[in-house]
ZADRENDO-86625 format. One line per 5 residues: number of its first residue (from 1); for each residue x, y negated, z of C-alpha. Coordinates in nm, 2 decimals, padded with zeros to 4 digits. Layout:
<rs>
NUM = X Y Z  ... $
</rs>
This chain:
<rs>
1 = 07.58 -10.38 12.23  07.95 -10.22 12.28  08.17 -10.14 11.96  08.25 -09.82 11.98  08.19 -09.78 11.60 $
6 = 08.46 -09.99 11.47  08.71 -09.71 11.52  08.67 -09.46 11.25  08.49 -09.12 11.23  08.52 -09.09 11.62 $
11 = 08.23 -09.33 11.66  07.99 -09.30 11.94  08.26 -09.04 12.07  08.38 -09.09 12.48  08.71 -09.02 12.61 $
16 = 08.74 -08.84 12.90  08.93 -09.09 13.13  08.67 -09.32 13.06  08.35 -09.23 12.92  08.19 -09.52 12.89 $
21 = 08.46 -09.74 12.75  08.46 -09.80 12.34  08.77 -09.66 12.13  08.92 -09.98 11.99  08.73 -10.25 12.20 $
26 = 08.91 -10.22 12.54  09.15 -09.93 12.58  09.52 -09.90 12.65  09.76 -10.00 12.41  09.86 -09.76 12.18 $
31 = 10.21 -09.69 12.25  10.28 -09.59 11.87  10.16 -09.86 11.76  10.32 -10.09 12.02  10.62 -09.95 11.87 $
36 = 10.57 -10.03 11.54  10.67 -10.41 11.42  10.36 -10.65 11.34  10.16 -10.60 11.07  10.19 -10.34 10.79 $
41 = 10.53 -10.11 10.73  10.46 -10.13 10.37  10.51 -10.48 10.18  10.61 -10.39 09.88  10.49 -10.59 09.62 $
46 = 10.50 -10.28 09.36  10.26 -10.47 09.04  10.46 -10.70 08.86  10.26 -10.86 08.58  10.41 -10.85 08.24 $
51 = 10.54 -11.17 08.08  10.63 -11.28 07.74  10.90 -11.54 07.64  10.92 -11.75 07.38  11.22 -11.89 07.16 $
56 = 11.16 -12.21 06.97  11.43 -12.18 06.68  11.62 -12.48 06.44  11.78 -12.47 06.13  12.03 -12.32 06.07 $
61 = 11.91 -11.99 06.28  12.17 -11.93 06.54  12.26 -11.52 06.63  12.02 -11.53 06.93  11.78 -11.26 07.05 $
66 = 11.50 -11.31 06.82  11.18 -11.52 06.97  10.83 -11.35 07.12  10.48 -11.36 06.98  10.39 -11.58 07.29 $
71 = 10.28 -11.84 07.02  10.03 -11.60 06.84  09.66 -11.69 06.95  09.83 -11.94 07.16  09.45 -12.05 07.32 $
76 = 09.35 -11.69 07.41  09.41 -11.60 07.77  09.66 -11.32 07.86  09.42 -11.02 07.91  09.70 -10.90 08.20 $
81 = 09.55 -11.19 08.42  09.28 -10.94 08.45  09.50 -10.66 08.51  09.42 -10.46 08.17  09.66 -10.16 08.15 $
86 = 09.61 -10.16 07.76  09.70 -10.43 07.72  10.03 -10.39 07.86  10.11 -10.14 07.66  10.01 -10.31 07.31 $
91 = 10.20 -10.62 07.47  10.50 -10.43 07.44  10.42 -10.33 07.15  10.33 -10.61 06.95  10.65 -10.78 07.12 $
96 = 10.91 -10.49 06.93  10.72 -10.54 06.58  10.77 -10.92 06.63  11.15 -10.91 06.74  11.15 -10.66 06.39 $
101 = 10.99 -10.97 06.22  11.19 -11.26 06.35  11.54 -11.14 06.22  11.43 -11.02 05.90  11.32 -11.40 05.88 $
106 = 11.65 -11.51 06.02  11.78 -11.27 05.70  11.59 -11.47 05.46  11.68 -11.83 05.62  12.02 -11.70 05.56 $
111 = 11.96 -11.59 05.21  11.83 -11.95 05.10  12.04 -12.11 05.28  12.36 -11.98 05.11  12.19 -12.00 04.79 $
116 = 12.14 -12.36 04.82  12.50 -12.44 04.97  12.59 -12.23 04.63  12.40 -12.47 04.42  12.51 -12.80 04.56 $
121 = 12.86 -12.68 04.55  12.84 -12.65 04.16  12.96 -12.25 04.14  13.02 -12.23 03.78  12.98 -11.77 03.83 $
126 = 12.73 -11.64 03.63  12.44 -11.63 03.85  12.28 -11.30 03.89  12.63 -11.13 03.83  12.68 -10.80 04.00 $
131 = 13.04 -10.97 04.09  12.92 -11.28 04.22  12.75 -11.44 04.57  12.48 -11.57 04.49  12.39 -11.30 04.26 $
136 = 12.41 -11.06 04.58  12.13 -11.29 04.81  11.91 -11.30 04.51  11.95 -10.90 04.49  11.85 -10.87 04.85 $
141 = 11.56 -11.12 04.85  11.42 -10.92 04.57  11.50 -10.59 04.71  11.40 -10.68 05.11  11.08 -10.39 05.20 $
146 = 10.91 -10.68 05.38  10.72 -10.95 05.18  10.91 -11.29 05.17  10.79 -11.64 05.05  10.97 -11.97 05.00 $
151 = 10.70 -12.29 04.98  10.70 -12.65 05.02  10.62 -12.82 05.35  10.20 -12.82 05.21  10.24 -12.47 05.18 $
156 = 10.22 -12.42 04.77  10.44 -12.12 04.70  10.78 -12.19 04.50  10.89 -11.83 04.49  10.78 -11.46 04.65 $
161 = 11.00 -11.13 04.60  10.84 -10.80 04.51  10.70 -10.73 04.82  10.50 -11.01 04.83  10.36 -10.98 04.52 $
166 = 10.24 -10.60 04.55  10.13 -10.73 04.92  09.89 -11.03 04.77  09.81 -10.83 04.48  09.91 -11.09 04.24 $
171 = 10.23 -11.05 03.97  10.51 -11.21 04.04  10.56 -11.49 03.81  10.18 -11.57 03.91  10.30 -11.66 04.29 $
176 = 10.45 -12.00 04.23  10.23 -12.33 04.21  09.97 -12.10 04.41  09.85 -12.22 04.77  09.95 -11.98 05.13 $
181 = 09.54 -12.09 05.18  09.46 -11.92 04.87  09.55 -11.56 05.02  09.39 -11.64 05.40  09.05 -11.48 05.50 $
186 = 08.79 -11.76 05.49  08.74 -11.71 05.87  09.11 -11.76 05.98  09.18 -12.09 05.80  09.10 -12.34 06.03 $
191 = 09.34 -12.16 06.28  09.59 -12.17 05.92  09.53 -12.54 05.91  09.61 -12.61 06.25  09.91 -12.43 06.26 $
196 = 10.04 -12.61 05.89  09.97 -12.93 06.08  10.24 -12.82 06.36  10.52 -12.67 06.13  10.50 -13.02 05.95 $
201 = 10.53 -13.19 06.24  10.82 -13.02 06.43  10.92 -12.74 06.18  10.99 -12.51 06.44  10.93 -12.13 06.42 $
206 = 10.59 -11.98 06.47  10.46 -11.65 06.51  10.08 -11.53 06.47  09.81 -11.30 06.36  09.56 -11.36 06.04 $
211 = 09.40 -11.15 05.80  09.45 -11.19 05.42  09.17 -11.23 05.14  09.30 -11.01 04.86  09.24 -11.02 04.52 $
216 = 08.97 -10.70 04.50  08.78 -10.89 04.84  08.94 -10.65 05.08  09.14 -10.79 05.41  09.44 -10.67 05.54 $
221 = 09.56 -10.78 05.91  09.96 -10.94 05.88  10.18 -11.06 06.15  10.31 -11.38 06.03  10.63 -11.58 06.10 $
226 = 10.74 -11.87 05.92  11.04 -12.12 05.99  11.11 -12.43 05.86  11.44 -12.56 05.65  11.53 -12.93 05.66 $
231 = 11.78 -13.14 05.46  12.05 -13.36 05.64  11.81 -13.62 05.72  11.60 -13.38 05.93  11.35 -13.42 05.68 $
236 = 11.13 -13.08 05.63  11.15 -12.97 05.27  11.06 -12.61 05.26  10.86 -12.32 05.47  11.02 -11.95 05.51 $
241 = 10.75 -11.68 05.51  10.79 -11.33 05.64  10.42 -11.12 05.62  10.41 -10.77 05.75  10.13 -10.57 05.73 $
246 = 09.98 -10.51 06.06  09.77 -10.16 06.02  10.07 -10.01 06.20  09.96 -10.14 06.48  09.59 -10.07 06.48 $
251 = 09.69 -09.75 06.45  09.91 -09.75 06.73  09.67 -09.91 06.94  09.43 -09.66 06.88  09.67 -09.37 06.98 $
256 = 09.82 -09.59 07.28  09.40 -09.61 07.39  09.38 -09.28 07.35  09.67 -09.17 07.57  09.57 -09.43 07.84 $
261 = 09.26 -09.26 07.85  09.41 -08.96 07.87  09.63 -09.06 08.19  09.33 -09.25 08.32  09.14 -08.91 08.36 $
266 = 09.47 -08.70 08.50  09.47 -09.00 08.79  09.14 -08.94 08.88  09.17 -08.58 08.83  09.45 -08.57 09.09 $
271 = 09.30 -08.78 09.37  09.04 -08.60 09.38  09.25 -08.30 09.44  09.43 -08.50 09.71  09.04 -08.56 09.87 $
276 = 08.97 -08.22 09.82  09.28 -08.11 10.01  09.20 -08.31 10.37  08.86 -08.20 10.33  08.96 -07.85 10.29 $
281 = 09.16 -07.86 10.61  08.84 -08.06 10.78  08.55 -07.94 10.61  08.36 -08.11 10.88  08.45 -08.46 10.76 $
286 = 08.38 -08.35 10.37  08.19 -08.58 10.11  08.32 -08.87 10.39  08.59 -09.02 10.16  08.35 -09.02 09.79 $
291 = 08.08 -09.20 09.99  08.32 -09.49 10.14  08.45 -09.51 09.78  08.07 -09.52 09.66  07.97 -09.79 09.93 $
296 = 08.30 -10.01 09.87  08.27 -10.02 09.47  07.93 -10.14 09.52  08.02 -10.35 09.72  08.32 -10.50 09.49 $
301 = 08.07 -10.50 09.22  07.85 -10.80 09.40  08.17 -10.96 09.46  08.22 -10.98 09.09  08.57 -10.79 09.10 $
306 = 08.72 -10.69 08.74  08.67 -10.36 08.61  09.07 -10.28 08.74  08.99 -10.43 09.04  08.70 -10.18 09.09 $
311 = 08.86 -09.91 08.97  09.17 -09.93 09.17  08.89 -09.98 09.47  08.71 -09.65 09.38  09.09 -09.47 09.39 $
316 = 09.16 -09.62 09.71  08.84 -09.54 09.85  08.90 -09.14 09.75  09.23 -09.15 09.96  09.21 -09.39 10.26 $
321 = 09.15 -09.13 10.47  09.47 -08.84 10.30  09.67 -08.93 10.64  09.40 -08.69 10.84  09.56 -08.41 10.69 $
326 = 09.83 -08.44 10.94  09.58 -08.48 11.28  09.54 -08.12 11.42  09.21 -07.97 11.33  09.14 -07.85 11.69 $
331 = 09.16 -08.29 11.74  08.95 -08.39 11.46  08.64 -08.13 11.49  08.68 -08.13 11.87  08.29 -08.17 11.98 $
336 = 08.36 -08.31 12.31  08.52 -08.63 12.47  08.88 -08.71 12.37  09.16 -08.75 12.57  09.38 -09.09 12.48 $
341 = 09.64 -08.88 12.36  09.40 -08.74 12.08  09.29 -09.04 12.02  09.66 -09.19 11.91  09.69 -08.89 11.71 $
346 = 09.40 -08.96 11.53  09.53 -09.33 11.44  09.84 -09.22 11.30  09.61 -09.12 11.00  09.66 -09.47 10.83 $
351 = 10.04 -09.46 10.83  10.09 -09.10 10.79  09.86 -09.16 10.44  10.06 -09.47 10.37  10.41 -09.25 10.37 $
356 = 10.24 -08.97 10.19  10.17 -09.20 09.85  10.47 -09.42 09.92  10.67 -09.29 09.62  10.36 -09.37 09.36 $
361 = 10.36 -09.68 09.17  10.00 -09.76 09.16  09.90 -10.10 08.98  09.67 -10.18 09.28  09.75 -10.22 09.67 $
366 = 09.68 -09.86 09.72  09.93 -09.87 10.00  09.85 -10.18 10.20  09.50 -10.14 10.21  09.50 -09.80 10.33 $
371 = 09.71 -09.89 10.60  09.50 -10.18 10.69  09.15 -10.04 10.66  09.13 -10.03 11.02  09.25 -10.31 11.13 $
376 = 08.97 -10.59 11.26  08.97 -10.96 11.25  09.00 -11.03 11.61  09.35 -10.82 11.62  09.19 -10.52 11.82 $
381 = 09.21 -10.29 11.48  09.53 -10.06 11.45  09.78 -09.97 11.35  09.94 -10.33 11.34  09.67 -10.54 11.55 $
386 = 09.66 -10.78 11.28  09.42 -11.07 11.22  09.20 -11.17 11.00  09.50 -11.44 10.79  09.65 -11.12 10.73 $
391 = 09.43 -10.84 10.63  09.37 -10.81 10.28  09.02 -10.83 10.11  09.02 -10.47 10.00  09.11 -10.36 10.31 $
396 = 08.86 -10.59 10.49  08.56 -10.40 10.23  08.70 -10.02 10.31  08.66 -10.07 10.66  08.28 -10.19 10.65 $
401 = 08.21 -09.93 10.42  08.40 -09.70 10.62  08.19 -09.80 10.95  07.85 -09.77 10.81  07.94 -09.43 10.63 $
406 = 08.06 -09.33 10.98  07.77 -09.40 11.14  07.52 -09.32 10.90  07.63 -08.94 10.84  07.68 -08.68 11.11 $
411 = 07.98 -08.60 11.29  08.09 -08.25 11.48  08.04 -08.47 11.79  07.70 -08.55 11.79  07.44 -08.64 11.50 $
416 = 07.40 -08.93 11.26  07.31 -09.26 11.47  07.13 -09.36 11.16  07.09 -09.68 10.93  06.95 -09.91 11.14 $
421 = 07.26 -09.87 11.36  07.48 -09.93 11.15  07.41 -10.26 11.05  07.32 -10.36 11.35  07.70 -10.25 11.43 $
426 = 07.84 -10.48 11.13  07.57 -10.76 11.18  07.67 -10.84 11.54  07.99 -10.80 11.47  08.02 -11.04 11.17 $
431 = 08.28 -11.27 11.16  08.47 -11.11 11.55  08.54 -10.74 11.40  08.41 -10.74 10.97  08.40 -10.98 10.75 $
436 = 08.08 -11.18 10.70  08.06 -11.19 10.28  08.13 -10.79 10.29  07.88 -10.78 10.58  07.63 -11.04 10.45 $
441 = 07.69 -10.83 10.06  07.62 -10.49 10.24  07.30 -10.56 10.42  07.19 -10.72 10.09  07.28 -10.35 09.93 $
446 = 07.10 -10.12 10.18  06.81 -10.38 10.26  06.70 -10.61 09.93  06.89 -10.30 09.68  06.79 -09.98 09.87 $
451 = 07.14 -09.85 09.84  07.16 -09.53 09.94  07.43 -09.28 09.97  07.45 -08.98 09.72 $
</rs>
């Protein structure tokens, strides 16, 4: 069986100097191509994951760029290993509230602090004086907008400002002799217990999430950070607690989804125009690039790809082909043979769409795989005659997808050569032009599935 359907919507088509030779199989080298240095022109790696830091911090708190939530939920899995957009943006998010958080705590260490160096230095001032030092801490413990406590190393509450009070609901004088436990939601404390267990043992600064269990059997979500304060002997002898309600940033979540959504559906909105464009300049190829897209997210879907990794797929799919809009029209719906100049005009298509959508920062390899999708395992693809090391799976399932679609639908050349062609076309090439899981995963689609094109 030749292979003159591994080049793309010219399959089945002849050229003139040598009608009965395949496209890609056997002709001349393609002096543009030839020209061009191996492999892809675009390697930019344009995705960079985002990464939080953290700070572990001692007494006495140093003037240092405050630490990251890294710690909070430290056994949950970062959901930007799976690529989540939202969670990028709530990442950032969370890590500006918490930066907010750790140097009002750094505030309060200071506050004790000096109050205790005050003590032990026998200041004989009034305490609580307008005039004096240790009057001014206490005023600004009191006065602080965010809710401060000071416990012992168990966790049983010595003293808490105003804040905390009208926080937990409870009067002031109430707080102390009362337990941090007392105020956690029944379904956080074991994850409260564990992390009591780790201040003890290292005092070091920690940062998470919990909800409290107030009074009138309500919760309310807090950010938490507490630091511990030890004596000479590095003994720990208290716990410095900073709770801010976290409802600000449900809410911002909320809003940041919405918007997300929002830009989500503008994206979409504008490849399609960009599809909508080639095909308007070659009506004769329309529908062509919604069907690869169709046929490649399928595929993707029995390959268990993430939802991003499916959606960035379907994107691609709408514009591998947006590089046609430079071949000449007269080339492209030409019903006859084409001459080998034609045809190098026609394979220009994958860099000419690769330099169009160069200046967009997608989050997925938009770029290379559109300027691999037709190269082939064997080397004999184009533009860079690379091999199958260095083609990239995405790329690898557009151009199956992209073959079958080719050969299934009609062309201005001649009429559809029909299912059964078309995997016969991928099946004997398995493994020298396709890859054999997209392959093997596409005849399963079409034969066991009954996939069908809309």
């Amino acid at each position: 069986m030749t292979q003159k359907s591994a080049t793309d919507h010219d399959v089945g088509r002849q050229t003139e100097a040598a009608p009965e030779q395949p496209l890609q199989a056997d002709n001349p080298a393609n002096p543009a191509a030839a020209a061009m240095p191996e492999g892809p022109r675009f390697t930019r790696n344009r995705f960079r994951p985002f990464t939080l830091e953290t700070e572990e911090v001692s007494w006495p708190p140093e003037v240092t760029e405050p630490a990251s939530p890294e710690s909070l939920e430290p056994e949950a899995e970062s959901p930007m290993a799976a690529g989540d957009p939202h969670a990028l943006a709530s990442a950032q998010l969370l890590n500006r509230m918490m930066q907010g958080i750790s140097s009002s705590l750094q505030d309060l260490q200071g506050i004790v602090k000096a109050a205790c160096q005050q003590t032990k230095a026998g200041a004989t001032r009034e305490a609580g004086s307008p005039g004096t030092e240790a009057g001014s801490y206490r005023d600004r413990f009191e006065s602080a907008p965010d809710a401060y406590l000071v416990t012992d190393d168990r966790g049983i509450i010595r003293e808490g400002n105003r804040a905390a009070a009208a926080m937990l609901m409870t009067p002031q004088p109430s707080l102390p002799g009362k337990p941090v436990m007392e105020f956690i939601a029944v379904e956080d404390r074991s994850s409260f217990q564990a992390t009591m267990i780790q201040l003890r043992q290292t005092g070091a600064k920690r940062h998470w999430e919990m909800r409290l269990k107030l009074p009138d059997d309500t919760q309310m979500p807090v950010f938490i950070s507490v630091g511990g304060l030890k004596d000479p002997q590095d003994t720990l002898v208290q716990l410095l607690w900073l709770l801010r309600e976290g409802r600000e940033r449900k809410v911002e979540e909320g809003r940041l989804k919405t918007l997300l959504g929002q830009m989500k559906t503008c994206l979409t909105g504008v490849v399609q125009a960009f599809a909508n464009a080639v095909e308007m300049k070659h009506p004769q190829i329309a529908g062509h690039q919604q069907r690869v897209a169709y046929l490649a997210v399928a595929i993707a879907r029995e390959m268990d790809f993430s939802l991003n990794q499916i959606e960035g797929l379907k994107i691609i799919g709408l514009l591998h082909d947006i590089g046609m809009i430079g071949v000449p029209i007269e080339i492209l719906g030409k019903p006859g043979a084409l001459r080998p100049p034609e045809i190098d005009m026609i394979k220009t298509h994958c860099q000419v769409g690769c330099d169009l959508l160069e200046n967009i920062d997608f989050p997925w390899p938009v770029l290379p795989t559109i300027l691999q999708h037709h190269e082939r395992l064997d080397g004999s693809g184009y533009p860079g005659n690379l091999t199958d090391k260095d083609i990239i799976l995405e790329a690898r399932i557009l151009g199956v997808a992209d073959v079958v679609e080719a050969m299934v639908c009609p062309r201005p050349y001649g009429p559809a050569q029909g299912i059964d062609k078309a995997l016969e076309e991928i099946y004997q090439n398995m493994g020298i032009l396709y890859d054999p899981e997209v392959v093997n995963i596409c005849l399963k689609l079409f034969v066991e599935k009954g996939f069908k094109f809309n």
